[in-house]
N, C-alpha and C positions, 0 to 999 in steps of 0.2 A: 584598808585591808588589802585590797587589790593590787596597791602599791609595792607594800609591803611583801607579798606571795613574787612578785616581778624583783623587786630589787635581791631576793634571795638566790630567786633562780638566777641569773646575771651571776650572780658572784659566787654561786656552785657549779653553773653548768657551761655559760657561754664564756667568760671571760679568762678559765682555766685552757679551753679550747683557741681561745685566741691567743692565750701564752704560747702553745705549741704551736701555732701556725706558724706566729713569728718566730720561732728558734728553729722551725725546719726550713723558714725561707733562710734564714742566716746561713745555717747550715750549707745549705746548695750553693747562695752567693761565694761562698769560701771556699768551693769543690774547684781543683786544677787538675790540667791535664798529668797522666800518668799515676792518678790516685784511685785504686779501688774502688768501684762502686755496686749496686742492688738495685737495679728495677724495679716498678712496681708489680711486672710480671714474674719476678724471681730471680731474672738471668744476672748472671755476675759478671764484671767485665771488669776491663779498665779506660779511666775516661783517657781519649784521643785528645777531642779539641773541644771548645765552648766558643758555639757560634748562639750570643743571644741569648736566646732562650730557647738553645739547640742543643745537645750534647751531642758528639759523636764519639759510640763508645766500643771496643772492640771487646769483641765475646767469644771471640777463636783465633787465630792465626790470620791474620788476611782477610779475618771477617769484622766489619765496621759495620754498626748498625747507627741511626741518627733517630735519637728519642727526646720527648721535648723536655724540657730543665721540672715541669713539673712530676713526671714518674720517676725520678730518681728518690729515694725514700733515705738510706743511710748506706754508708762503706760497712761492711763484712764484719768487721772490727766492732762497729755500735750494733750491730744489730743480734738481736737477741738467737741465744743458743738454744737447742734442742737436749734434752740429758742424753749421755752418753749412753746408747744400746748396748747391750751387751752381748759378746760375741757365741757364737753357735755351742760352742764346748763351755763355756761358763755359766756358770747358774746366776738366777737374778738377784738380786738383792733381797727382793721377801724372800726369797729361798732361804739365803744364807743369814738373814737372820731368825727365820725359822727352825732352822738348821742349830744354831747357838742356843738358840733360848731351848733347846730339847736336852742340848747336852750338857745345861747349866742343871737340869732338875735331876 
């Protein structure tokens, strides 16, 4: 039974985890200089050089920061969006469907 409860959890919790390890190390190993990237703190840059398991990556003009190959997480591009806010004169969305559904009755 105990076997049992261990080979399940393996094959729902750990081994799905160990697929994404491996595809984010992939990931990184394939990152070259002058490609977009994300920090694990946020900041966005683009990678300089790959020393190792160094990146040097510039995050402003003349500003070069060196972070080690494992905080880099995904380029801009993969990484997941925010929905779009809506601007200060625009109503929101429940509004405006709020808005319809009144002047359908």
């Amino acid at each position: 039974m105990m076997i049992l409860i261990f080979v399940v959890m393996w094959l729902f919790m750990i081994r799905p985890q160990q697929k994404k390890q491996k595809e984010l190390e992939k990931q990184r190993d394939q990152m070259r200089p002058g490609q977009k990237v994300v920090t694990a703190g946020g900041l966005h840059g683009k990678l300089k050089s790959v020393d190792g398991d160094i990146f040097q990556v510039e995050i402003a003009k003349d500003v070069v920061i060196r972070i080690d190959k494992s905080s880099v997480f995904a380029e801009p591009e993969a990484a997941p969006k925010k929905e779009d806010k809506p601007k200060k004169d625009e109503p929101k969305k429940e509004e405006v469907k709020k808005d319809e559904a009144k002047e359908e009755k």
